[in-house]
N, C-alpha and C positions, 0 to 999 in steps of 0.2 A: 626476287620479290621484295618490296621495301619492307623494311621493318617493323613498322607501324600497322602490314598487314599479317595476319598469322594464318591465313589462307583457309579452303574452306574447311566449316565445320563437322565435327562428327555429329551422329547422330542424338547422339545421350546429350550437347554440349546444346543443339538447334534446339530441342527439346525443354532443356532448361531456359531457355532465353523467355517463354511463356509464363514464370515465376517473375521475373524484369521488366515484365515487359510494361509494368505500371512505375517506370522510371526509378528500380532498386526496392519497391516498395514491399513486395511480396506478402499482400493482405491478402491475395485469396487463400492462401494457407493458412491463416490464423482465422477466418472464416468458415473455414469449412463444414465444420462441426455443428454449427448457430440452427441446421434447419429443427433441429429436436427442442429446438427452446419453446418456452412456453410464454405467451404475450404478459406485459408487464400490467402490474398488482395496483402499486403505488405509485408516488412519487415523491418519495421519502428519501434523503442523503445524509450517508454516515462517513464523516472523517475522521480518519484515525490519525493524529499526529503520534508518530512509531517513534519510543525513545531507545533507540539498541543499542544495547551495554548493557541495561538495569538500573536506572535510574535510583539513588537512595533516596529511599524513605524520608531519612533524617534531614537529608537535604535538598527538600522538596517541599511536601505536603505533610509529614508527620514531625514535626520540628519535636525533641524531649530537650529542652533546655534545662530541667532540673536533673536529668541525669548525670552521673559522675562524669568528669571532664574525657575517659579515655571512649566514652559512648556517643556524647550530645553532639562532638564533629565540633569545627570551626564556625559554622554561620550560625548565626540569631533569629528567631524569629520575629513577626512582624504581623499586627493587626492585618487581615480583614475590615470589607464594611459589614462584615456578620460576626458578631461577637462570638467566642469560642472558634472562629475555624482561622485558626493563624496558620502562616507560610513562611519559607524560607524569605531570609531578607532580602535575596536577589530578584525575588519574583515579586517586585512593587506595581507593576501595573495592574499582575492578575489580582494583586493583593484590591486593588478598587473595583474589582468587579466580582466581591466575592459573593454577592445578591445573584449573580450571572451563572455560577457557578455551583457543582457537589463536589467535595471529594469523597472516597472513597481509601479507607486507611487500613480494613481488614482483606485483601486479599492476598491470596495463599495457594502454593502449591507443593514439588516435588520436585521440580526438574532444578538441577543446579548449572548445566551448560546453555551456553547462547542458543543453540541454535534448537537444541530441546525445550527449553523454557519460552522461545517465540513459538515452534510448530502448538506445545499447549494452549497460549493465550490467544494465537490468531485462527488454528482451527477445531480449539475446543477438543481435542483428543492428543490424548499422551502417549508417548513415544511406545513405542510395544520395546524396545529395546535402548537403553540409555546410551547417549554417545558421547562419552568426555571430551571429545575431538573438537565437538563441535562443527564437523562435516553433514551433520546427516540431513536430507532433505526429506517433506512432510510426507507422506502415505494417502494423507486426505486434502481435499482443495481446503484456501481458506474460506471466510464468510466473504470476500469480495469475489471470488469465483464462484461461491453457490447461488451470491444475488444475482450476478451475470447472467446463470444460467436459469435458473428461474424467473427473472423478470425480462428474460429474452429479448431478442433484437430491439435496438430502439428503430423508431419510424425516420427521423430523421438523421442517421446514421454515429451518432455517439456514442461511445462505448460506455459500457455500464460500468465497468470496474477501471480506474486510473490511480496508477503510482508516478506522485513524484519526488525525487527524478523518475526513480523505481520501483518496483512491487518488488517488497522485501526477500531477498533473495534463497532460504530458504525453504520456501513454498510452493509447490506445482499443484496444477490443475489435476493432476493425476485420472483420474477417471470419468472426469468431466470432457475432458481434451483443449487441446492448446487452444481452442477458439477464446474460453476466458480463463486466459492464465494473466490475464491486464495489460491494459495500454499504457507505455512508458514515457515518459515527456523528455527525460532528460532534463537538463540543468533549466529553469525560467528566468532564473538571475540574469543571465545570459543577455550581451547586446544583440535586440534583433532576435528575439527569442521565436523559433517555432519548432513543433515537436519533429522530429526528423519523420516519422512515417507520416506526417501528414503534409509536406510539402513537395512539391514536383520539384524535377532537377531544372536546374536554370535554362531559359531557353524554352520549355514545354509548355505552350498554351494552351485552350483549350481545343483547339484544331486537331495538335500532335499528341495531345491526350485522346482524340478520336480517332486518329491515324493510331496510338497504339490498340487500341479497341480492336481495330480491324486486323492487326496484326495477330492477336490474341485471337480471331476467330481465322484466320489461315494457320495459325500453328495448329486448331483443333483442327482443319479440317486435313493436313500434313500428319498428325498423328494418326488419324482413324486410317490413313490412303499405308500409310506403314504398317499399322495394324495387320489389317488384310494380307498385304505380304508376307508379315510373319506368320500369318498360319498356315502357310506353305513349307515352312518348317520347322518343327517341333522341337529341336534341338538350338538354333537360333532364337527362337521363342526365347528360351528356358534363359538365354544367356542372357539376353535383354529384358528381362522382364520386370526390371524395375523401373523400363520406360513404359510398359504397358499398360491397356486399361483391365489388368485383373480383374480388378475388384469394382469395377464400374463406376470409379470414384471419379470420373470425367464427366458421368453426364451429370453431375451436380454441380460443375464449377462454373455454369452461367451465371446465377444465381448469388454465386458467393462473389464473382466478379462484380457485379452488378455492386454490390456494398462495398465493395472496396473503392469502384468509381466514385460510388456516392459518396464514401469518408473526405476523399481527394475533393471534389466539386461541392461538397454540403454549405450552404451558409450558415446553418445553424453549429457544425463542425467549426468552423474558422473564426465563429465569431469568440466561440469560447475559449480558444485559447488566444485569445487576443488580447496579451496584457498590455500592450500599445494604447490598447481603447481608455486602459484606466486614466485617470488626471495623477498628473507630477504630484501630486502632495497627496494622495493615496497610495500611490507607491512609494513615498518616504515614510505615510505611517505606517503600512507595515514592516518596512527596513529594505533597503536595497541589495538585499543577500540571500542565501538559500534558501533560511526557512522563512526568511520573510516574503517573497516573491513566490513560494511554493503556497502559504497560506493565503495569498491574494487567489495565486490562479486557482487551487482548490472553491471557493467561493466563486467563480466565478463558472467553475463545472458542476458548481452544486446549484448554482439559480439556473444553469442549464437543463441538469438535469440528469445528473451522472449520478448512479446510484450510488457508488461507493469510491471514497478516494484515499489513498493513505501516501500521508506527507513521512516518506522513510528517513528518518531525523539523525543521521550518523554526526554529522558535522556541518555547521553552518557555512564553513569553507575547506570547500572538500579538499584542496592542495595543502591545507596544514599538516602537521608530521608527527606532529602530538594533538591529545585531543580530537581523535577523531573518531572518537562514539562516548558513547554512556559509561564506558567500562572503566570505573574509574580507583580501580586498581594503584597501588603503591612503586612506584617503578622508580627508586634512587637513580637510575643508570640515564633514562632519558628525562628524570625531572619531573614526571608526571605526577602530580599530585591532586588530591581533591579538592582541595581550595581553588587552587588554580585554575584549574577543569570549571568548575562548576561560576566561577566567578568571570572567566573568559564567556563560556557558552551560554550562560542564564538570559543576559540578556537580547541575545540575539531572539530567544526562543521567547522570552517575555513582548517584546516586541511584535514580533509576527503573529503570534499566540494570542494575545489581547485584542488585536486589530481584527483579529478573524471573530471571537467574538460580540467584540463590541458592533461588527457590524452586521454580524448574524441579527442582530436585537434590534437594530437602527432600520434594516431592510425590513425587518416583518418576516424571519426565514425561522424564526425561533422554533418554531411549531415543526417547520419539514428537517432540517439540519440540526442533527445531532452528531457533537465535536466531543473526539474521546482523547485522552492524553495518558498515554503509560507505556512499559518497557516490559522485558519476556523476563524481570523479575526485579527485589530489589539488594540490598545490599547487608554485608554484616555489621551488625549491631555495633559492635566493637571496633574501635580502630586500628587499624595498622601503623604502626611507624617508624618501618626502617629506615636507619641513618636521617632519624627527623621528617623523611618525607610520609606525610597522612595518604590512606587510602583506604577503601573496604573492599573487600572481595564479596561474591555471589550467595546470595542469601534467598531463593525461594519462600521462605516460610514467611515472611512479611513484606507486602509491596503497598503502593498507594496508586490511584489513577484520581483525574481529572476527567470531568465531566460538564458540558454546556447545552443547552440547547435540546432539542428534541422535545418539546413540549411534555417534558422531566420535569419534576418539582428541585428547585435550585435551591440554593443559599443555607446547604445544610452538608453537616459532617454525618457521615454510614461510617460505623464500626470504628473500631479505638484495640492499638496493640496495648502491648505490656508497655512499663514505666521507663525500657530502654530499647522499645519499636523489635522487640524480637519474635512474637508472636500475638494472633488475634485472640483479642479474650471479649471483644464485644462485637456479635455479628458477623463470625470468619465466611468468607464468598470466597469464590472460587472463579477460573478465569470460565469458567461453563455460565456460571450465573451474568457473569456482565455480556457474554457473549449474548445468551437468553435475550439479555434487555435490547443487545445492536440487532439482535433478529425479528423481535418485537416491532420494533422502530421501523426496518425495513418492510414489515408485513409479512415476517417469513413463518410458518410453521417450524420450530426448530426440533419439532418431535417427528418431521416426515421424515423418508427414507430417500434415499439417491441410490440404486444401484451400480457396484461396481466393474471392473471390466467382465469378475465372473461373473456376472448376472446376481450377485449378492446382496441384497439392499443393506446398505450405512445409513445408520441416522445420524440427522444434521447435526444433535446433540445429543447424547444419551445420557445426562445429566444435566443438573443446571434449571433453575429459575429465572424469569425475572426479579430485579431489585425492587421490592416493593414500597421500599421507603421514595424510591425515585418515580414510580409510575403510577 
């Protein structure tokens, strides 16, 4: 037999080829779950550009310039066009859009590890158990999997919740199910960029997309003709029964099939990530790199009509070897430093970051898109400086975010730390309250209940306000 052939198939392997059979694509699986959704609210879109590491304070949005030299850090800050709300001096673009823009200087929590201090800010509930590790994954979906699931299927097959490249990794859908755990784009910088689950393999038009259609209904009709055979013996059953239809979860995979053809064939799908469509010199002003091409496509799934998108901000280029997140720790050994860090990556983030709002404002998108900017905590007060190299380590008790858009009241500073950014002493929030405000924006109830797999109801928030200086 040549080699090339690996002769016929077993039964579990013919089986599986029904998952494939949408050209590697395997959406009816991440579908399946969708029939419980409930028809959508609004059409409101929140992006989160995700700074992970922990962005500082100090060298950000809370500049203290007159604090003692081993506090204030290396960078200066730098006018606003709103008197009183100055910025680091790296970030001069956003510094002209400070009319565009809130920040927010008081919030606060507890969690001092990455991946604890993300599960709090992104789904508003704190770790029942601390993990220094930094391994642990969330217990509760985030807010982009709650909107999913409450503003349910779109009509013209988009997914409500997208991360790019990724949905912060962290985060499971947990008792929602994998239907909105997020759709991942992958890199957009990319030549030639399209999302890999939504492109057919080379060679597959729309004919052999209906030829696999049909093949998908002889695999069902091969499973049921198997079925029947196996209840001929009860011990055979038992051994194959993870090819069976137990649980009855076949007769609902028409259904789910059906949305996954349509993700594949939708025009309204293909047009939105189609950053092709943009003109050369819109793709320069947002920068021809990660987060610059991830803030374009985000804009362009948020006039679509994507409820929720978060630009996961680790590194503007993802193959560098230093610098490649927020964490901008004191590291003599590889050179890592905070100046460095922050003066390499500012602009890239300035760049893309500006462009996404300037033209939230230019389109008239002000009112539905609401763009948030922050990290799962921020930084210590004091500096470090082994062997001369600056850094800070993890500081929950004072953070700052960036806020645009959302038909929010802009062009103002909420809450003020202490004289060397270490704790809130005017207006301390909490990441429940800003959540509040992204729930708000979305149309969501953040006081209802979701129950969970025991039939338990979680609420969406069980703390937390809206910002009322912003709404």
């Amino acid at each position: 037999m040549p080699a090339s052939c690996p002769g016929p198939l077993h039964r579990r392997e013919f089986l599986r080829i029904g998952s494939l059979a949408l050209g590697g694509l395997g959406l009816s699986d991440i579908l399946r779950a969708q029939a419980a959704a409930s028809p959508s609210r609004t059409n409101t879109t929140v992006i989160l550009f995700w700074m992970w590491g922990g962005p500082s304070q100090l060298e950000t949005w809370d500049c203290k310039p007159d604090a003692p030299s081993e506090y204030r850090g290396p960078l200066r800050p730098i006018h606003t066009t709103v008197p009183g709300m100055d910025m680091t001096e790296v970030f001069p673009l956003q510094a002209k859009l400070g009319h565009r823009v809130s920040l927010i200087r008081s919030l606060h929590h507890q969690m001092a590890s990455h991946n604890d201090g993300s599960i709090e800010l992104l789904t508003g509930k704190t770790p029942a158990k601390e993990d220094p590790t930094s391994t642990a994954k969330s217990d509760h979906p985030d807010f982009g999997m709650i909107a999913s699931r409450l503003r349910g299927t779109s009509a013209d097959g988009l997914p409500r919740y997208v991360g790019i490249p990724r949905v912060p990794f962290m985060v499971q859908p947990t008792y929602l199910g994998m239907t909105h755990s997020g759709f991942t784009t992958g890199d957009p910088s990319v030549p030639n960029f399209r999302p890999p689950n939504l492109s057919l393999d080379a060679g597959v038009d729309g004919t052999r997309l209906n030829d696999r259609r049909g093949l998908v209904a002889q695999l069902d009709r091969y499973r049921r003709g198997m079925d029947q055979m196996d209840q001929a013996g009860a011990a055979r059953a038992a051994s194959n029964a993870a090819d069976l239809d137990v649980n009855g979860a076949w007769a609902a995979t028409d259904g789910f099939r059906q949305q996954a053809f349509q993700l594949l064939t939708s025009s309204a799908v293909s047009n939105a990530f189609a950053l092709d469509k943009e003109l050369p010199a819109t793709r320069e002003r947002y920068g021809q790199h990660l987060w610059g091409q991830s803030c374009l496509l985000a804009r362009r799934l948020a006039e679509a009509g994507v409820s929720v998108i978060t630009i996961d901000a680790l590194s503007p280029v993802p193959t560098r070897q230093i610098y490649f997140s927020w964490d901008d720790h004191s590291n003599p050994a590889t050179g890592w430093n905070l100046e460095g860090a922050m003066r390499w990556r500012a602009p890239f983030m300035d760049q893309g970051l500006s462009a996404l709002i300037e033209d939230i404002y230019a389109r008239g998108l002000d009112q539905k898109v609401l763009v948030v900017a922050v990290g799962e905590f921020g930084r210590t007060p004091r500096l470090a400086s082994p062997q001369g190299v600056l850094g800070r380590d993890h500081w929950p008790s004072a953070q700052s975010a960036l806020i645009s858009g959302g038909g929010l009241r802009m062009g103002q500073v909420i809450g003020a730390t202490t004289a060397k950014a270490e704790y809130p002493v005017e207006r301390p929030l909490t990441p429940q309250d800003l959540l509040a405000t992204v729930y708000r924006h979305l149309g969501i109830d953040y006081r209802a209940t979701l129950n969970d797999l025991t039939g338990r109801p979680q609420h969406i928030l069980s703390s937390g306000e809206p910002i009322r200086e912003l709404v």
